[in-house]
N, C-alpha and C positions, 0 to 999 in steps of 0.2 A: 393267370386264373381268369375262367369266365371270359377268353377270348374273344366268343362272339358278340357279346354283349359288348366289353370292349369298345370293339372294332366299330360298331353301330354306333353307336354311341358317340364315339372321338368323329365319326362322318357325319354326324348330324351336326357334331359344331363348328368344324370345318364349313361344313353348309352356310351355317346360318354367321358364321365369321366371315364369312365371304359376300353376306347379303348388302347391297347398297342403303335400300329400303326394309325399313320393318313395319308391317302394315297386319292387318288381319289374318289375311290372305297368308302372310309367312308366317304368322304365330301357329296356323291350324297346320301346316304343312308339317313345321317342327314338331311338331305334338301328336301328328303321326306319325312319324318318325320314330319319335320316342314309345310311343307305342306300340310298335310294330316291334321293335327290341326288347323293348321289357316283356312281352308276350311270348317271343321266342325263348328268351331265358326263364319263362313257366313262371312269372310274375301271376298274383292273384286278378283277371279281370276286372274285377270290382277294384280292387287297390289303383291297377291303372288306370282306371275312367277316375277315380277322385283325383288323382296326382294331375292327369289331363286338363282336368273342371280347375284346378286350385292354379298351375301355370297362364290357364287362360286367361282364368279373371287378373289375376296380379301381372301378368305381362300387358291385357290392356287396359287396363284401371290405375296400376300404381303409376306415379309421375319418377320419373329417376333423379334420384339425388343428384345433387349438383356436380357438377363437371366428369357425371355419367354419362356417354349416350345410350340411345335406347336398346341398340343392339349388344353393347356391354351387360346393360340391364337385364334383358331377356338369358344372355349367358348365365348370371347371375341370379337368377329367379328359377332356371335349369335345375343349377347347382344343387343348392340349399334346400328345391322340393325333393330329388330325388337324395340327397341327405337324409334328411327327414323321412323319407320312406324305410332306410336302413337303421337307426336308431339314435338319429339326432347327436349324441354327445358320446365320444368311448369315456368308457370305467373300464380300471383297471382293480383285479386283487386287490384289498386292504389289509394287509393282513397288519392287525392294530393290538396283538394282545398273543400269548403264551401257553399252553400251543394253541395255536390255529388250527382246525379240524375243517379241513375238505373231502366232501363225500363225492365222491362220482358215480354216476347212474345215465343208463342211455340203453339202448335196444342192443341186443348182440349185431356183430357184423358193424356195429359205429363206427368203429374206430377207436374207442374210449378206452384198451390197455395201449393203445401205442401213444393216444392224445398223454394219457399220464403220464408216460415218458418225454416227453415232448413238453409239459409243461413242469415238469420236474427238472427239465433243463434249463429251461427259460427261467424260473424261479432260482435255478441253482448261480446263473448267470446278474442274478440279483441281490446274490450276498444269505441265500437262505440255503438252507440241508435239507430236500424234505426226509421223510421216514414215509415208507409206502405198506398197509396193510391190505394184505390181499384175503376178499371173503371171496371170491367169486369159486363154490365148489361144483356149478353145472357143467363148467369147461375144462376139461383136465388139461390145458395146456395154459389155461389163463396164469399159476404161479410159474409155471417154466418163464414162459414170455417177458414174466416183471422180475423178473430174478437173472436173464439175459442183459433188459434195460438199464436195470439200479446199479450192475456188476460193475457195467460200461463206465457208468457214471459216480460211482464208488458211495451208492448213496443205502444205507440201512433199509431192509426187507423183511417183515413177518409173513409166514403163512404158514401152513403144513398141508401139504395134499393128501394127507391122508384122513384127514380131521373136515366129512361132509357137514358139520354144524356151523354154520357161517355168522350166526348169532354168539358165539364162542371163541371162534376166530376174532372177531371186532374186541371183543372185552380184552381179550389174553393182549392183541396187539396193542389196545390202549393204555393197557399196561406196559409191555416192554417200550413202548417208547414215549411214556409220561413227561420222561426230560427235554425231549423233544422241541424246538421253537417252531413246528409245523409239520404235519400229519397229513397223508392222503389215502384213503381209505379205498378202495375197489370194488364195485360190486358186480354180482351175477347182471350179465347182459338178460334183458329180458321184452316181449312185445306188450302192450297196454292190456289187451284179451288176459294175460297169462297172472289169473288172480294170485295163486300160491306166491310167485316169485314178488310182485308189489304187495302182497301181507308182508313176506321178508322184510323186502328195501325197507319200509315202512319202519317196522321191528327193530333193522340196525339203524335206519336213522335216531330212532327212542336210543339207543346204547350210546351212540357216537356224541347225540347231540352237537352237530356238524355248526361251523361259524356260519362257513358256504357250502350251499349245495352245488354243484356244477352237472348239466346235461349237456352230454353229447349227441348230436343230431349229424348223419351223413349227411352232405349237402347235395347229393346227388339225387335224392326221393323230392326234391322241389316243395311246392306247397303241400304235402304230407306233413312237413315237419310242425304246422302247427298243430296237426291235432296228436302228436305224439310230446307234442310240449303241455298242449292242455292237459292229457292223461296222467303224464309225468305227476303236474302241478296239481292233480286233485289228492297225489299221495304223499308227499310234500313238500315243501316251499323251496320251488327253484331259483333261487339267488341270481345264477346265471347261466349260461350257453356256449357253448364250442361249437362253433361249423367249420364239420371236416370235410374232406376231398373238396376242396373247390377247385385244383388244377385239371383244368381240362371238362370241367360240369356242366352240361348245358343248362341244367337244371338249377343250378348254384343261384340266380339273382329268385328265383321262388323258396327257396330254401329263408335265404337273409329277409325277404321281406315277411315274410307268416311269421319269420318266429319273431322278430322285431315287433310287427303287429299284435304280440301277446302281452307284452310291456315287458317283459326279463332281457336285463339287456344280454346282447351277444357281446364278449368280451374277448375272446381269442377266435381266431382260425388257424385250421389246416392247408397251405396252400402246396404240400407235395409229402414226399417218401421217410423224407429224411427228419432225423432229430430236430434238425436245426429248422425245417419247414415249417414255421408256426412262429405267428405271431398277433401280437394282440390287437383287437380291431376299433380302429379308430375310421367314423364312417364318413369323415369327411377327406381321409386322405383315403380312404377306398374309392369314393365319387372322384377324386381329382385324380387318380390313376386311371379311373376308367372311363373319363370325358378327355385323354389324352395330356392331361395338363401337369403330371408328373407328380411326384412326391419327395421334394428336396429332403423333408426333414426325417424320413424313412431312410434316402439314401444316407445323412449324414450320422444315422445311429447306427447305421450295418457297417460304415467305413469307420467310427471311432471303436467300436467293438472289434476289427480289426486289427489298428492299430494299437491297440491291447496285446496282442498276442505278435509284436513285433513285425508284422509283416510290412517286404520295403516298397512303401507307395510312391517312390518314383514312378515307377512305370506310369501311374495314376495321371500325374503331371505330363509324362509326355506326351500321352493318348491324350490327353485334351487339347496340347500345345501343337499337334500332328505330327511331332517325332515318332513315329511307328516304327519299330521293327520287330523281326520273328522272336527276338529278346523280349523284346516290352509285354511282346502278345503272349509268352512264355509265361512272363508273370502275372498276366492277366489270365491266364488260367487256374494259376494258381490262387490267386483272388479271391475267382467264379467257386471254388470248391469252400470257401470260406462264404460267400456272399448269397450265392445260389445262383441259379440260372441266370444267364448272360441278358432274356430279353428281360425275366422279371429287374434284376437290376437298373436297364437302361430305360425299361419305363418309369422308373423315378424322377427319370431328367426330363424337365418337357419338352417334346417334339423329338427324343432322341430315340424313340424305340417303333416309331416308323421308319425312322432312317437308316437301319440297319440289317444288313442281307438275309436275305427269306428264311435261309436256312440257319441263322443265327438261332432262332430258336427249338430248332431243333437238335440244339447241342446236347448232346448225353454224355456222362458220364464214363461211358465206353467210348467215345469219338473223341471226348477230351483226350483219354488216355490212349489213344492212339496219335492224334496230332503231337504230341509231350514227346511218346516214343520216336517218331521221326525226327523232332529236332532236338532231340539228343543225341541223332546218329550225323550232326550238321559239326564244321567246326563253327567256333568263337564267332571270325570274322564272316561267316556265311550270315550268323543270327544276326549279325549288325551289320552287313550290308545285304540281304534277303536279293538283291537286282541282280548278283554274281552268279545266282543257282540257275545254270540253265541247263541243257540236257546231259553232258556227261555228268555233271554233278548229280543234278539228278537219280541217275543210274546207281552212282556212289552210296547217296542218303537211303534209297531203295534197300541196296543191297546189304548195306551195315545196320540198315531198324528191321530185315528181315519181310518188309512187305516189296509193294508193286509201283514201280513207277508211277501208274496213274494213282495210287495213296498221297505220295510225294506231291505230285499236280493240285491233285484236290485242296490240300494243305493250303497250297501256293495263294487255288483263287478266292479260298477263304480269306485269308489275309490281306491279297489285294483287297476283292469287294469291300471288309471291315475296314481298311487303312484307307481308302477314298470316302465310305460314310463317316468318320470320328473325323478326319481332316473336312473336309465340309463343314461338317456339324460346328467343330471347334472355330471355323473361321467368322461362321455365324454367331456364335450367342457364346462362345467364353473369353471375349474379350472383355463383355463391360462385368459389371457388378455383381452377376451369377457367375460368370468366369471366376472371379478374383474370392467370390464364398467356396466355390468348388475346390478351388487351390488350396486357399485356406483351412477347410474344413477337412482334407484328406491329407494333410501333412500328418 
């Protein structure tokens, strides 16, 4: 997510990790740097000139704690402003009492029936059931959609599309699911101008009596999204925030900072398609993903939540030890389909998601499934010795997965390029104490 910002970002500290001296001269350099990134990613200008002013003064004013050097310091002083820009400390759901009543509310085209399913997962993956009431009667496809999602999920649904009173809807559904230990409610997408629809929201909030409100905001309108938060908030009290789409937004670091800047914290994101794309926002492990410095303890709750569902992490252990083969990478696909995307994964590890082939991330879902079908057209000892496959074979695995030699090839120098980056990688940094957590924490 928010790649380009990223990318800048992780090269500024590169930069300044690289500096001998840190003097004025480098402080102002960095700071435009950062600026020049945050600007791109439609940061509010006025937001970036105070972040700029506040780095400055405390990069050459404060004294660095002891057995800091200074360019550690200024790393650290990076860090924790642009934290602080994104909303300082994550909050998660309370949910503290029976039932719990979340209303959701956000502009049509949010995102905000799929975010419910998405966070109906996440919560379901927390030991809770919700029950979803659907008022939304402007969109005739909004009860299809959550009757689709909840089916999947085997989770209890109210609505009736025939029934345009959505103020009726909410009551009838507060009833069927009184017993309930938590309640999500749905309402009509709707724009700030469109008074009818916030007298509604308004009205069912009076019925619902919500614990939490939640607004969803596309992250892709940038700093728009504050003033559809104020709007929100003058009709009322928005608890907290969803930013959806941020894979691929350029717009996404203006999006997080406006609405942060309104004081509601942001509590989950959207980082892609899928159910499972969404997770809750913690903003300092979003800063250390995106100044390149990884997110161990992200990666360690996507890998225990696997190993939940029995999946065998050997392969886990070899890829880091450099045993590679079209075995291993077999099941590291099938992993990725559990984990998500192959780069978001390996940027949890620091320094591990520059190191890996260009096209790593542009692994799809479709490419997955195609590289799985060619090596299931391999025998045994092909997958575990990958060196043997050379041109008649080749022709073989071709001809028996039904594609084209050069498919089979491409296959090939995936593998190679990823089996030269993770063996590197692994020789460097999983030897000592992050090696031996890695190991540990993926048994």
């Amino acid at each position: 997510m928010l790649d380009n910002l990223g990318k800048n970002l992780t090269n500024t500290m590169k930069k300044l990790a690289g500096m001998s001296i840190i003097d004025k001269e480098v402080v102002k350099e960095v700071i435009k740097d950062i600026q020049r990134a945050l600007i791109q990613s439609d940061v509010n200008i006025k937001l970036v000139l105070n972040l700029s002013k506040t780095i400055e003064d405390r990069a050459l004013n404060e004294e660095p704690p002891k057995g800091v050097t200074p360019k550690e310091h200024v790393i650290k002083i990076v860090y924790e402003e642009l934290v602080n820009l994104v909303g300082e400390k994550a909050q998660e759901v309370e949910i503290d009492k029976k039932p719990y009543k979340i209303l959701f509310v956000g502009l049509q085209g949010s995102g905000k029936t799929t975010t419910i399913g998405k966070i109906s997962r996440y919560l379901q993956k927390k030991g809770f059931n919700p029950a979803i009431i659907c008022t939304d009667t402007w969109r005739p496809a909004a009860y299809e959609q959550l009757r689709q999602l909840t089916e999947n999920m085997n989770l209890p649904l109210y609505g009736d599309p025939e029934n345009k009173d959505a103020l009726d809807l909410a009551k009838k559904g507060l009833n069927e699911f009184k017993k309930q230990d938590l309640i999500i409610v749905d309402t009509a997408g709707r724009h700030k101008e469109e008074k009818d629809l916030l007298d509604e929201m308004e009205e069912i909030s009076a019925i619902v009596k919500p614990d939490e409100v939640i607004l969803v905001i596309d992250g892709t309108i940038g700093q728009q999204a504050r003033e559809q938060a104020l709007a929100f908030s003058k009709t009322t009290k928005i608890g907290s925030i969803i930013i959806t789409k941020l894979d691929g937004s350029a717009k996404g670091g203006g999006a997080l900072s406006a609405v942060a800047e309104i004081g509601a914290p942001i509590k989950f994101i959207g980082t892609g398609e899928r159910v499972d794309d969404f997770e809750a926002f913690d903003p300092e492990r979003f800063i250390s993903r995106l100044l390149g410095m990884g997110d161990i303890r992200s990666l360690i709750e996507k890998a225990e939540e696997i190993a939940k569902d029995d999946i065998d992490m050997d392969s886990v252990d070899a890829m880091m030890s450099g045993k590679f083969t079209l075995k291993d990478m077999y099941s590291q696909f099938e992993m990725m389909n559990k984990m998500g995307p192959m780069k978001q994964v390996m940027n949890m590890i620091p320094g591990m998601g520059s190191k890996l082939p260009k096209n790593a991330s542009q692994m799809t879902e479709e490419k997955l499934g195609k590289y799985k079908i060619l090596m299931d057209s391999m025998t045994e000892y092909e997958l575990e010795h990958p060196e043997v496959i050379k041109q008649s074979r080749v022709k073989r695995i071709a001809r028996g997965s039904g594609m084209r030699n050069e498919d089979v090839k491409e296959l090939m120098k995936y593998y190679n390029v990823t089996k030269k980056a993770i063996k590197g990688f692994g020789k460097r940094k999983m030897g000592g104490p992050m090696g031996q957590m890695m190991r540990q924490m993926m048994r």
